[in-house]
C-alpha positions as CSV (number, residue, x, y, z in Angstrom):
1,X,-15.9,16.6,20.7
2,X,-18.9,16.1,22.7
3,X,-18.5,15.2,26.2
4,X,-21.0,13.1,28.3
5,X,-21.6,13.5,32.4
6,X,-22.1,9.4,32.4
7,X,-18.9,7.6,32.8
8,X,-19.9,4.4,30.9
9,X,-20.9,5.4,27.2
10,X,-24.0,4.0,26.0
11,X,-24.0,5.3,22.1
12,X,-21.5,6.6,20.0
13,X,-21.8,9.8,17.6
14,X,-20.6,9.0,13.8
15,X,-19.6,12.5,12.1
16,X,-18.8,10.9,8.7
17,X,-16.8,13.1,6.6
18,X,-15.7,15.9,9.4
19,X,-16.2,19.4,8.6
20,X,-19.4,18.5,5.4
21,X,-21.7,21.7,5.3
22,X,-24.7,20.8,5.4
23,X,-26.3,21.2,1.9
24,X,-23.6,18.6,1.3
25,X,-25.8,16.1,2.8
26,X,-28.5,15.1,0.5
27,X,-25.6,14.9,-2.7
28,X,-23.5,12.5,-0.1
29,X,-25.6,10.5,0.6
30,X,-27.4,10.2,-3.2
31,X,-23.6,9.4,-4.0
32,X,-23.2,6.8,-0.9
33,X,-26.8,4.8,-1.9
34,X,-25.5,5.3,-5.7
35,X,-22.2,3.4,-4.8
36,X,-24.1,0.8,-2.5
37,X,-26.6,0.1,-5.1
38,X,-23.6,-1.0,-7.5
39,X,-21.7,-3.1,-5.2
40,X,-25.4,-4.8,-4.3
41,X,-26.3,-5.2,-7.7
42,X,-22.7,-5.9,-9.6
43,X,-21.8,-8.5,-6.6
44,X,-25.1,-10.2,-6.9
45,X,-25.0,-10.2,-10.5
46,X,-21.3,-12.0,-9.6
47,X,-22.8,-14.2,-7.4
48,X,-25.7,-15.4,-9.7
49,X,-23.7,-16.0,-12.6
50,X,-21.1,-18.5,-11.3
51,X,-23.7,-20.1,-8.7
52,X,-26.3,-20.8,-12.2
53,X,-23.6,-21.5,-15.0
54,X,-22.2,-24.5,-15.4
55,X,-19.0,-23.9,-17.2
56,X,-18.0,-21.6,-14.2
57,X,-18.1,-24.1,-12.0
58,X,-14.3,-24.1,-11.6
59,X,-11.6,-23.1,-8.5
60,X,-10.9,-20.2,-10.0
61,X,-14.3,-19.1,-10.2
62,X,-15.4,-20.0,-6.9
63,X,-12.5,-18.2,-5.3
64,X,-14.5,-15.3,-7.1
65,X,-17.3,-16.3,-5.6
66,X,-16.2,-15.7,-1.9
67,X,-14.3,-12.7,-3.2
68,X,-17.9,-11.2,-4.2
69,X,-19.8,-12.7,-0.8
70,X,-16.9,-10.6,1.0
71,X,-17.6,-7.5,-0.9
72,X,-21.3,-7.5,-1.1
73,X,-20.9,-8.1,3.1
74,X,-18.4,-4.9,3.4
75,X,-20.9,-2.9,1.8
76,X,-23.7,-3.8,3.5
77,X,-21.9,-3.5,6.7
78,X,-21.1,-0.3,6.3
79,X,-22.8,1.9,3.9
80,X,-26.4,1.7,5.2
81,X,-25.5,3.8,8.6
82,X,-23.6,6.2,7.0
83,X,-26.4,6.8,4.2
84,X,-28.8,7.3,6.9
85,X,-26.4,9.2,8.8
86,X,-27.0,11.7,5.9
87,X,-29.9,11.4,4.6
88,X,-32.2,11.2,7.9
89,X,-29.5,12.8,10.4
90,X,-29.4,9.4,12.0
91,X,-25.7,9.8,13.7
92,X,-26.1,7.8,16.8
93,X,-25.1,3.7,17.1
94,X,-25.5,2.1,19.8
95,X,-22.7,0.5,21.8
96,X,-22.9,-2.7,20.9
97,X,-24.1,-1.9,17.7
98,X,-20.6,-0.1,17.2
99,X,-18.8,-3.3,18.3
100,X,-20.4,-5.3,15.9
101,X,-20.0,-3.6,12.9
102,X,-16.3,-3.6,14.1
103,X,-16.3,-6.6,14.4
104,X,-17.6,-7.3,11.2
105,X,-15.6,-4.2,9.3
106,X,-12.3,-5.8,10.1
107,X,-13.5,-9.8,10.0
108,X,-14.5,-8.6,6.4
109,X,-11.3,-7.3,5.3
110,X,-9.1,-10.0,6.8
111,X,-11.2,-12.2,4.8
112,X,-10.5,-10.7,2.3
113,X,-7.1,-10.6,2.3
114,X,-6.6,-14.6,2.6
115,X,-9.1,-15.2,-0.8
116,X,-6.8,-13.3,-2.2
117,X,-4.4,-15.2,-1.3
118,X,-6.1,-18.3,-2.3
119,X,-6.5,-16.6,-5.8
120,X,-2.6,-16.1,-5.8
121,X,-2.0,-19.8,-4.9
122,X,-4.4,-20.9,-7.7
123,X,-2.9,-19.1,-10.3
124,X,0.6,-20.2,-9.2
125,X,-0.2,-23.6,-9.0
126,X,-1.8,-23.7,-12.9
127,X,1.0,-21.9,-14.3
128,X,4.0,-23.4,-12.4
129,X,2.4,-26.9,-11.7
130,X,-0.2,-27.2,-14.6
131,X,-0.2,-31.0,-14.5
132,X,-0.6,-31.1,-10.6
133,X,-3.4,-28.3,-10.8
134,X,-6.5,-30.6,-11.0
135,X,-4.8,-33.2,-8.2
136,X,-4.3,-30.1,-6.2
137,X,-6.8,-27.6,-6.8
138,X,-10.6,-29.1,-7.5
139,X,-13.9,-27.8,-6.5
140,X,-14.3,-29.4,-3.0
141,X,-10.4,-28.3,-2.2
142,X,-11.0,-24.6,-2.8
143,X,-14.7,-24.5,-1.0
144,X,-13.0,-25.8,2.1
145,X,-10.1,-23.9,2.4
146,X,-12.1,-20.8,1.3
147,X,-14.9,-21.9,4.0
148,X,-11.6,-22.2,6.4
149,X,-10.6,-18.6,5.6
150,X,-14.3,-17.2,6.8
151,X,-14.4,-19.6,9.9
152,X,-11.0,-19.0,11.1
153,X,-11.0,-15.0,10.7
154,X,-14.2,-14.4,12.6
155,X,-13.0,-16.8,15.1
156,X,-9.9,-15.3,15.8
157,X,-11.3,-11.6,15.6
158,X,-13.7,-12.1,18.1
159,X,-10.2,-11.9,20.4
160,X,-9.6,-8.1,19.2
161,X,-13.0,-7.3,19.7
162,X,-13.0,-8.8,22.9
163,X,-9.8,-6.9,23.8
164,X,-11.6,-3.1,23.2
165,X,-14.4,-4.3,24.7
166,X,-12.0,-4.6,27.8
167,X,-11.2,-1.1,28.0
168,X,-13.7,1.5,29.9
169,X,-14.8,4.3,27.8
170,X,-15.5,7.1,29.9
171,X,-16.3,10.3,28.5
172,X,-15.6,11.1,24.7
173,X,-18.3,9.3,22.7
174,X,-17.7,11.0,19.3
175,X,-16.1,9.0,16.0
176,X,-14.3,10.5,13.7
177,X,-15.1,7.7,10.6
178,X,-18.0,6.8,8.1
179,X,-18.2,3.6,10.2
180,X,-17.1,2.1,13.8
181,X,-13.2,1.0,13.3
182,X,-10.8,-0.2,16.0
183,X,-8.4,2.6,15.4
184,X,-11.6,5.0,16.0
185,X,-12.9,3.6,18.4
186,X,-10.3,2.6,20.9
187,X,-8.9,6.1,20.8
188,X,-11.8,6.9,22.8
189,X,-10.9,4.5,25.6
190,X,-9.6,5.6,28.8
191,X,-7.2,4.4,31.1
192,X,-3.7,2.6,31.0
193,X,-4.2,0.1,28.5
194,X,-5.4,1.7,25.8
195,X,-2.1,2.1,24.2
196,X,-1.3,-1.7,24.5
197,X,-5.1,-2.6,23.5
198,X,-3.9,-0.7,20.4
199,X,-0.7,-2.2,19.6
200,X,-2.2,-5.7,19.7
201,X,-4.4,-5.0,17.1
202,X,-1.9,-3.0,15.4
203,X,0.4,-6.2,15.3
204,X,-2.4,-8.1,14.2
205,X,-3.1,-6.1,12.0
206,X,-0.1,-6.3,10.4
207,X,0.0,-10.1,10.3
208,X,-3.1,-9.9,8.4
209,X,-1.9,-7.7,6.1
210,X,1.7,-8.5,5.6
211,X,1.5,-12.5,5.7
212,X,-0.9,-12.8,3.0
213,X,0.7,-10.4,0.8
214,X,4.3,-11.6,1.0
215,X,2.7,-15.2,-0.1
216,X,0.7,-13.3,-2.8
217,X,4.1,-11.3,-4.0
218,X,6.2,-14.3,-3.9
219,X,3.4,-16.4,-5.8
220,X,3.3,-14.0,-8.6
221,X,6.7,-13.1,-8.5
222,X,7.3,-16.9,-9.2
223,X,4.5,-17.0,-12.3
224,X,6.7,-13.6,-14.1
225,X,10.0,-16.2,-13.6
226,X,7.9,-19.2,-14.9
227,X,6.4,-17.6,-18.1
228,X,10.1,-15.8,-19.1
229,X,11.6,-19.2,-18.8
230,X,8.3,-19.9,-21.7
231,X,9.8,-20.2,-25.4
232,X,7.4,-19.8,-27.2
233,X,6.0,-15.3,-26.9
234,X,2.6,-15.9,-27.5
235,X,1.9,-18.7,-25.0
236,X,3.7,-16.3,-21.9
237,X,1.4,-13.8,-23.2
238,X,-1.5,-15.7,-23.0
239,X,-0.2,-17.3,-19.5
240,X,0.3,-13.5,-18.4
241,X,-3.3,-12.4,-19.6
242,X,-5.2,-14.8,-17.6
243,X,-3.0,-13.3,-14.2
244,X,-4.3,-9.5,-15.3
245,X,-7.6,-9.9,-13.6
246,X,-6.3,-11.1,-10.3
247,X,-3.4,-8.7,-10.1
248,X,-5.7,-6.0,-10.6
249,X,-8.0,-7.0,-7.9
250,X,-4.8,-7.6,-5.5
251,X,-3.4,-4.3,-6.2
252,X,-7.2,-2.4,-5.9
253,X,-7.3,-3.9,-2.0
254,X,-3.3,-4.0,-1.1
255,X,-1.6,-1.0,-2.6
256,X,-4.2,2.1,-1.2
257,X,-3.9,0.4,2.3
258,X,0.0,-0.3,1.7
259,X,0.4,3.4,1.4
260,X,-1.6,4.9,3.9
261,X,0.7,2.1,6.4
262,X,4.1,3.4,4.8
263,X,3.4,6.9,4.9
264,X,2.0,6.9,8.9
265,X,5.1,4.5,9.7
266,X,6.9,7.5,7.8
267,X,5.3,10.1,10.6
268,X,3.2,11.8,7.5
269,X,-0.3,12.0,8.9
270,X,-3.5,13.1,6.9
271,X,-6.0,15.3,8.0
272,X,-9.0,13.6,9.8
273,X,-11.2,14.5,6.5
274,X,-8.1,13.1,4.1
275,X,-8.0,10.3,6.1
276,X,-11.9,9.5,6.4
277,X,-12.2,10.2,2.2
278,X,-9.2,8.1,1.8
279,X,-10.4,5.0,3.6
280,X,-14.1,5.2,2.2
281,X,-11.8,5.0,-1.5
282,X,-9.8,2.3,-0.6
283,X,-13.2,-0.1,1.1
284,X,-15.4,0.9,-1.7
285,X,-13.8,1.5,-5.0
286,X,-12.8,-2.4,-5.2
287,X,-16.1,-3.9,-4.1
288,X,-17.5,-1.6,-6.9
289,X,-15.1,-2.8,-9.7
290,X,-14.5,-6.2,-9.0
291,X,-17.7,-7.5,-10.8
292,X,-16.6,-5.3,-13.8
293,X,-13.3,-7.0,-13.6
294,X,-15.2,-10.3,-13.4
295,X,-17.1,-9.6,-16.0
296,X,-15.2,-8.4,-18.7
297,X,-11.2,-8.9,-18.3
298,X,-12.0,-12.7,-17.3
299,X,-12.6,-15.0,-20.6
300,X,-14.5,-17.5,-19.6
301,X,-17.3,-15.1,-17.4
302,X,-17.4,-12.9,-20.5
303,X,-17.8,-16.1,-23.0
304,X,-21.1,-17.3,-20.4
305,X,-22.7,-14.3,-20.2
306,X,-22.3,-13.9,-24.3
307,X,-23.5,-17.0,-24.9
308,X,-26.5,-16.6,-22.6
309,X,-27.4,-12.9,-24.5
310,X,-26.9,-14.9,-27.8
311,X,-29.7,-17.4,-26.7
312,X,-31.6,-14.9,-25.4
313,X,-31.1,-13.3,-28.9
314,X,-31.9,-16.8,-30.9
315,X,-35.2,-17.3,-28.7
316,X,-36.4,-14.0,-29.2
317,X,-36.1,-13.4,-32.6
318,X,-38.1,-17.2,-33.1
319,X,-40.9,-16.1,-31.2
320,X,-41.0,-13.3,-33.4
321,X,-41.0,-15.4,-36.6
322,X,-44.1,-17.6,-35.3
323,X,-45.5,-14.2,-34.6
């Protein structure tokens, strides 16, 4: 690692993906601006689509609606850097600039986590409570409690950053990540409370995690019970098709980061490059397939955008007639 003379570090060093030769770096980071340029455009696309239909304008749908801002953000956050990192050999980030996009890399994903919760509750409401889901669950409901997820995350983040920013960081200025983490960054710290720094946000963490999820697993655990109770096989099948979409979403954020928890609890640890290839997965595959999943396993968004090619279709082909 490199070592400074300073005792207060100014800049950190990001390596990426330790150990990349480098004629490596062009493909990396053609593959990095690749993958940014389909969250950007498949989020927005997302984004545009519920904001400018009508018919979308559901809770459901604006639960996806966060879900994209949050992904869209994540990607912005962090891929830029590490594309330039690459590309232009641009591998230094400021100290603050570090702390921010901390700040914002774990806000993000906390976020994150309690839409998808929200998405849990909404589908366990309309299937268990059906006739209590438009007292319960309308338009201004969802925005607010959504809106409370956002406010409420960065707020109480803004303590763990706080709490690294407490520690001195005195020699070792070198981060072994794509993109300025906690975990990375507080293992740089020096004295005697960097070990309790980082079981604070270990705990917290696993809060954020662990709370959410147990609410999801319960929620959907309670819609399997619901639609078995169901006589009639083709309405539970229905019920169950309309969960696919969320489950898959859930599963694409919880079970990668689930795994890599177990198996360090476990005392199996990966390789720093194993590790940095298996975080960039777990960020960026979801925020890349989510407007897919959007798009074409959810009925209504597929029936909207449909009926917009078919108009699109209708008005062509008449300007071609008076042609």
């Amino acid at each position: 690692m490199t070592i400074t003379n300073i005792t207060a570090i100014k800049n950190f060093v990001i390596t990426g993906f330790p150990g990349l030769p480098p004629e490596y770096y062009g493909y990396v980071s053609a593959l990095l601006l690749l993958v940014y340029l389909v969250i950007v455009f498949g989020n927005t696309f997302v984004l545009a689509v519920i904001m400018w239909e009508q018919t979308l304008h559901k809770p459901t749908y604006w639960i996806f609606f966060h879900l994209a801002m949050t992904d869209l953000a994540f990607g912005t956050v962090t891929l830029p850097k590490i594309i330039a990192r690459y590309w232009w050999n641009d591998m230094v980030s400021s100290f603050g600039a570090c702390f921010t996009q901390m700040y914002f890399v774990h806000s993000l994903g906390a976020t994150h986590s309690l839409i998808l919760m929200m998405m849990a509750l909404d589908r366990f409401i309309a299937i268990c409570f059906p006739f209590k889901y438009t007292v319960l669950l309308t338009n201004k409901t969802v925005s607010i409690a959504c809106s409370l997820c956002w406010i409420i995350t960065f707020i109480r983040l803004m303590g763990i950053v706080a709490h690294a920013l407490s520690l001195p960081y005195c020699n070792l200025n070198v981060i072994m990540q794509c993109y300025c983490d906690h975990r990375s960054i507080t293992q740089l710290g020096c004295g005697e409370n960097v070990a309790y720094v980082t079981n604070v946000a270990f705990a917290n963490a696993m809060v954020t995690l662990l709370v959410p999820l147990t609410f999801i697993s319960i929620s959907y655990f309670s819609i399997i019970i619901t639609v078995f109770k169901m006589s009639h096989r083709e309405k539970s099948h229905k019920v169950l098709s309309t969960c696919a979409p969320q489950v898959f979403i859930t599963c694409l954020f919880y079970v990668p980061r689930c795994s890599v928890y177990v198996t360090n609890t476990l005392g199996f640890h990966f390789s720093p490059v194993a590790r940095v290839v298996i975080i960039m997965m777990y960020s960026l595959i979801p925020a890349s397939v989510n407007p897919v999943i959007y798009c074409f396993k959810t009925k209504d968004i597929k029936m909207a955008l449909m009926k917009r090619l078919n108009i699109t279709k209708v008005s062509t082909a008449a300007q071609a007639d008076r042609k």
